[in-house]
Structure formats: structure tokens, C-alpha cells
C-alpha positions in Angstrom: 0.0 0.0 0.0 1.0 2.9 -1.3 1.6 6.0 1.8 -0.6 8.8 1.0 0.4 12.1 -0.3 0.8 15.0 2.4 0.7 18.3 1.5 2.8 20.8 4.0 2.3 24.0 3.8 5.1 26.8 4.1 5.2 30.3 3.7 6.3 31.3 0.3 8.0 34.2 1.4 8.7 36.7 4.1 5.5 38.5 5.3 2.6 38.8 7.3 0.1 36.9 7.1 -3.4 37.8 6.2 -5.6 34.7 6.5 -7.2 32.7 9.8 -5.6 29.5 9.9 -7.4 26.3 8.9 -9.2 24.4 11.6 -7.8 21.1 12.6 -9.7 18.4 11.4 -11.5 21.0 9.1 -12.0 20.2 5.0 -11.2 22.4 3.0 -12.6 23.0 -0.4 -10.7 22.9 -3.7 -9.9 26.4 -4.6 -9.9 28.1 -1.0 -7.4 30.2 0.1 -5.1 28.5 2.5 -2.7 31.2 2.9 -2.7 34.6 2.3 0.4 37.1 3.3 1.3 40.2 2.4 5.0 41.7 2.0 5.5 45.5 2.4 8.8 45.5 0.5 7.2 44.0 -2.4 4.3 46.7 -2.3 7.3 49.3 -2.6 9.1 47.7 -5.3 5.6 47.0 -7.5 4.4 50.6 -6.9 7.8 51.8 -8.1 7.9 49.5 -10.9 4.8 50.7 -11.8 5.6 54.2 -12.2 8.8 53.6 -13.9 6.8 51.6 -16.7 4.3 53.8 -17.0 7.4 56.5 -17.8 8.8 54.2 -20.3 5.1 54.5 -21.9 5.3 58.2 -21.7 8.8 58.3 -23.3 7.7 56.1 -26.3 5.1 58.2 -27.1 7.5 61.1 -27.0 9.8 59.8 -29.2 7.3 59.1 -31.6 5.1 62.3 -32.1 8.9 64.2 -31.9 11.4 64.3 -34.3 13.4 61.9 -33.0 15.1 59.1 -34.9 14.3 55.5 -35.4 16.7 54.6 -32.8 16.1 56.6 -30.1 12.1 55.0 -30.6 13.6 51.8 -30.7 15.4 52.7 -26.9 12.4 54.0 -25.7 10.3 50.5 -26.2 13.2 48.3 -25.4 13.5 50.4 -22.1 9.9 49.6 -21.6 9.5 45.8 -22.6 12.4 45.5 -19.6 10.5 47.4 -17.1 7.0 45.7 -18.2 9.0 42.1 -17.9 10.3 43.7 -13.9 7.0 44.5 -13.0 5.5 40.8 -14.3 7.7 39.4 -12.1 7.5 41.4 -9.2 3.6 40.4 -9.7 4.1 37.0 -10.2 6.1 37.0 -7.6 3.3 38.7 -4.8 1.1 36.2 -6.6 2.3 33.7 -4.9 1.7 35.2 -1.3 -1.5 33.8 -2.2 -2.0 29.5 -2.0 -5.0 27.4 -3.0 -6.2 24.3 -2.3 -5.6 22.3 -5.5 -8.0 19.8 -4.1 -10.3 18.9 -1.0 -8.0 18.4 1.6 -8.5 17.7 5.3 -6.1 19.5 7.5 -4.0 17.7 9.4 -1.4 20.3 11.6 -1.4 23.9 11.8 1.8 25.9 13.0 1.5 28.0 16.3 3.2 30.7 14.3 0.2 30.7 11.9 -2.0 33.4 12.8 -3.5 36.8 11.5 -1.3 39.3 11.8 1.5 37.4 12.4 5.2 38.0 10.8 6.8 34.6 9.4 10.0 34.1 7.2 10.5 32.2 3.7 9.8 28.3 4.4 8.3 28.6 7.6 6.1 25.4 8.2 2.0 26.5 8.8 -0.1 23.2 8.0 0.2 20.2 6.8 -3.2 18.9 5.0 -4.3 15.4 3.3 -6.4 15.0 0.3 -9.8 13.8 0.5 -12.0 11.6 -0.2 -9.4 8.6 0.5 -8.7 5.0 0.8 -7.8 4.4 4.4 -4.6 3.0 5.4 -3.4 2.6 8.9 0.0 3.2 9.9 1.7 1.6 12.6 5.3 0.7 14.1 6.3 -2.5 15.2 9.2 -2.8 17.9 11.2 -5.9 17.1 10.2 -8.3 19.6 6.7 -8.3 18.1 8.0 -8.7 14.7 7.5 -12.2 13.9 4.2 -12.2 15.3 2.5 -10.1 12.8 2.0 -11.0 9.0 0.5 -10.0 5.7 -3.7 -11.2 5.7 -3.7 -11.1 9.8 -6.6 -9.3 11.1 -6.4 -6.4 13.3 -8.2 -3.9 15.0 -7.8 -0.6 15.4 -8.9 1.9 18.4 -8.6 5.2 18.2 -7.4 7.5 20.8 -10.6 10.4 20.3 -13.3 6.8 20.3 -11.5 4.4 22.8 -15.2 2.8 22.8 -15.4 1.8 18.8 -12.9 -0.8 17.3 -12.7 -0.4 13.7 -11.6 -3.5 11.5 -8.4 -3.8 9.6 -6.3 -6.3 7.7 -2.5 -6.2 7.8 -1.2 -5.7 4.5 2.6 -4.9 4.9 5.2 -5.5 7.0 7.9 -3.9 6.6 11.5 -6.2 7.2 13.8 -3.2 7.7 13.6 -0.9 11.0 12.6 2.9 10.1 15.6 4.9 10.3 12.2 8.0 10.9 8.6 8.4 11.5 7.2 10.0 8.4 4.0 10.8 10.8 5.1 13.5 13.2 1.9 13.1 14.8 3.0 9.6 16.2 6.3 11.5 18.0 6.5 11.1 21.5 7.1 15.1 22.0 3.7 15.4 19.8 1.9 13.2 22.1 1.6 10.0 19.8 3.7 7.6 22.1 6.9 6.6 19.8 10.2 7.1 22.1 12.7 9.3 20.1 15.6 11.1 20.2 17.9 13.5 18.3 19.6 12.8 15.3 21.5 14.4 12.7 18.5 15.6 10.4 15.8 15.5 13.2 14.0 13.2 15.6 14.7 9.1 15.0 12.6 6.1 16.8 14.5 5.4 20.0 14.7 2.1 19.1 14.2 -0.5 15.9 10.5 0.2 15.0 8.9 -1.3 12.0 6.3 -0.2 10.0 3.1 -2.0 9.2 0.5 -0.6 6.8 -2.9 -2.5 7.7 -6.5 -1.4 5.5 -9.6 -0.4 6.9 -12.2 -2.6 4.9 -14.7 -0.8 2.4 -17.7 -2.3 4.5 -16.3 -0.6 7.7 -18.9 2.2 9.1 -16.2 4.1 11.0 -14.4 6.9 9.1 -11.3 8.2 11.1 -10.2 11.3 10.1 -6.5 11.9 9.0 -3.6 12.1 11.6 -5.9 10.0 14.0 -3.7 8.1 16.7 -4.9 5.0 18.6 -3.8 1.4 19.4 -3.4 -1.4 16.7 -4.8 -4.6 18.4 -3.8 -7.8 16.3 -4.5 -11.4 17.0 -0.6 -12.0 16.5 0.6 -15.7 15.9 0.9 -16.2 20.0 0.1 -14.8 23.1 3.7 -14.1 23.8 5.7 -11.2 25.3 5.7 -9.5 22.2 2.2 -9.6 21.1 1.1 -8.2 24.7 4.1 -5.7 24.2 2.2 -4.5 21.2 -1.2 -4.4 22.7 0.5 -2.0 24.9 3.0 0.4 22.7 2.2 0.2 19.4 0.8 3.4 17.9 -0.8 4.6 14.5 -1.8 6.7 12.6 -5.2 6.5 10.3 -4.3 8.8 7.2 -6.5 8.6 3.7 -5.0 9.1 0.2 -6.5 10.6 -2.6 -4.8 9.3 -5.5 
């Protein structure tokens, strides 16, 4: 089973932004706004651009109802094909202040730092959405001792943290044979409440110890429909009631995401 896609959202650019965030949890139409910001050095340069281009006009006109020659004509709209290709890009550039959804998406995270009114730099992370309508997959992370106890075709539940009193079937599709050198799903971070011991590495947070990941399906018949970045408890029949399987009863986290492609 494929992962599905995740689309984060960072600002395109230094600026303040202009726009509420999204609500967690929230959908969000294709074609909304997610982001809106506004850069006041930008403004500057396109208002200046503007009247500079609006000279060059000016000047080609002059040249032409004068007596001038055929080259100085020729200047005058070269000058102002240059200052009408500065000020497209200036625009284009502002333009993209502005994000859309491309699709429906469900969002997933939002940033503190995202707020109205609120000054961020270029890249600065703000949400992080999912498409919708999905398939749903369920992630989860095996330590090693339970490895050998789960398989492709097993059954499974799975319980999620917001509706400890509903257990959703799922079938174990993958199982992963090499330990995750990261968790993809922030979400499942022990410092972001999901559970999975970490610590620092050289390029970020990486599982405290071997975890393995197991993508299990939610069957089509299955009332329940968890939204994305859901956490909860994988419970699986296992192959025995050893150490491990009751070790995974107890530890194992997941997260219930939903792909649109």
C-alpha cells in the first residue's frame, strides 16, 4: 500500500500573514485560500515598478510624435519591454503570497506561528493537509520483539485514541522487514503526544529504538471513518500470546491517514 500524499504548507515568502488559519480536522474546499500574506517591501518595489513603466510609456510616445530618430524610438520601447518584464515578475512573484487548495483536503497540523497578523520568514512550516475523499490506510510501528508475530492477511483492529469505545476492523497488509531509520508521521512523536520514544539525530528526531512499520486497510464495508492524523492502538490477534504480542497491545501506535490518489 501505497503512503498517502501529504501536502505541508510553508510560507512562500517573508510576510505577514493575512488569513485565519485552517481548523484542525477542518475540510477544505478545492480552490480556497489557505494562505494569504502580504509583504510591504514587495508593495514598494511594484508601486515603483509601476511608475517607472508607466514613464517608459510616456517616453515612447515622445519619441514618436517628436522628431526623433528611429533609434532613439527603438530605446524608448526596449526600455519599456524591460520594465514591463520587472514589474510581471514582481507580480508574479506577490502572486504567490497567495496558495489554493488544488483539491479537497482535510487538514492535518497547523503551525502556532500561523496566525492573523502574524510576521513569518520564507519556508516557515504552517499546516500540513491530506487530500480527501481517501482509501484508508493505517500506519503503525512494530518494535522488534513483536516482529514475527504479525503478518500480511492477519486481522487487526484498530482503536482510536478520540473513540476508545469503537474498534474499527483492519487487515495487515505490509510489513515492513527493515527498521525505520524516521517516522514520516510526526503526529506519532513522543514530544507530539503520539507515544513513539525518540531522540535527536543528525537531520531530526529518530525512533528510540528498531520500530517497523506496518500498513494494515480499513475494509470498504467498515462504518467508522477516522479522520486523517488520528492516533490510537493497533490490536492484532498475533501468531501467539507471547511477550511481544502483549508488548504491542501495549505500545504500538498509528496513525489513520486517507489518500486521494
Amino acid at each position: 500500500m501505497v503512503r498517502p500524499d501529504v501536502v505541508t504548507l510553508y510560507a512562500p515568502g517573508p510576510g505577514r500573514v493575512l488569513t485565519d488559519p485552517p481548523e484542525r480536522g477542518g475540510t477544505v474546499t478545492a480552490g480556497t485560500v489557505l494562505l494569504a500574506m502580504q509583504n510591504d517591501d514587495l508593495d514598494e518595489k511594484i508601486a515603483g515598478a509601476e511608475l517607472e513603466y508607466e514613464d517608459a510609456l510616456l517616453r515612447v510616445d515622445i519619441a514618436r510624435a517628436g522628431q526623433g530618430g528611429l533609434d532613439q524610438i527603438q530605446a524608448a520601447l526596449a526600455d519599456a519591454a524591460r520594465l514591463s518584464s520587472v514589474l510581471s515578475a514582481l507580480r508574479a512573484q506577490n502572486d504567490q503570497l497567495t496558495v489554493r487548495a488544488a483539491t479537497d483536503v482535510e487538514t492535518l497540523d497547523v503551525a502556532d506561528d500561523y496566525y492573523r497578523g502574524n510576521h513569518v520568514g520564507r519556508r516557515a512550516f504552517l499546516a500540513r493537509f491530506a487530500p480527501v475523499p481517501a482509501s484508508r490506510i493505517v500506519v503503525a510501528y512494530l518494535p522488534e520483539e513483536a516482529l514475527g508475530h504479525v503478518r500480511p492477511g492477519d486481522k487487526a483492529v484498530f482503536v482510536s485514541a478520540a473513540e476508545p469505545s469503537v474498534a474499527t476492523p483492519v487487515v495487515i497488509e505490509q510489513v515492513h522487514k527493515q527498521s525505520s531509520r524516521r517516522i514520516e508521521e510526526e503526529a506519532l512523536l513522543g514530544p507530539r503526544g503520539g507515544g513513539v520514544p525518540v531522540q535527536a539525530g543528525v537531520d531530526g528526531p529518530v525512533p528510540a529504538e528498531a520500530l517497523y512499520r506496518v500498513e494494515a486497510a480499513i475494509g470498504d464495508g467498515a462504518t467508522v471513518r477516522h479522520r486523517p492524523g488520528q492516533i490510537g492502538i493497533l490490536h492484532t490477534e498475533g501468531r501467539s500470546r507471547s511477550r511481544g504480542w502483549d508488548f504491542l497491545k501495549r505500545v504500538v501506535r498509528l496513525l489513520n491517514e486517507e489518500s486521494g490518489f
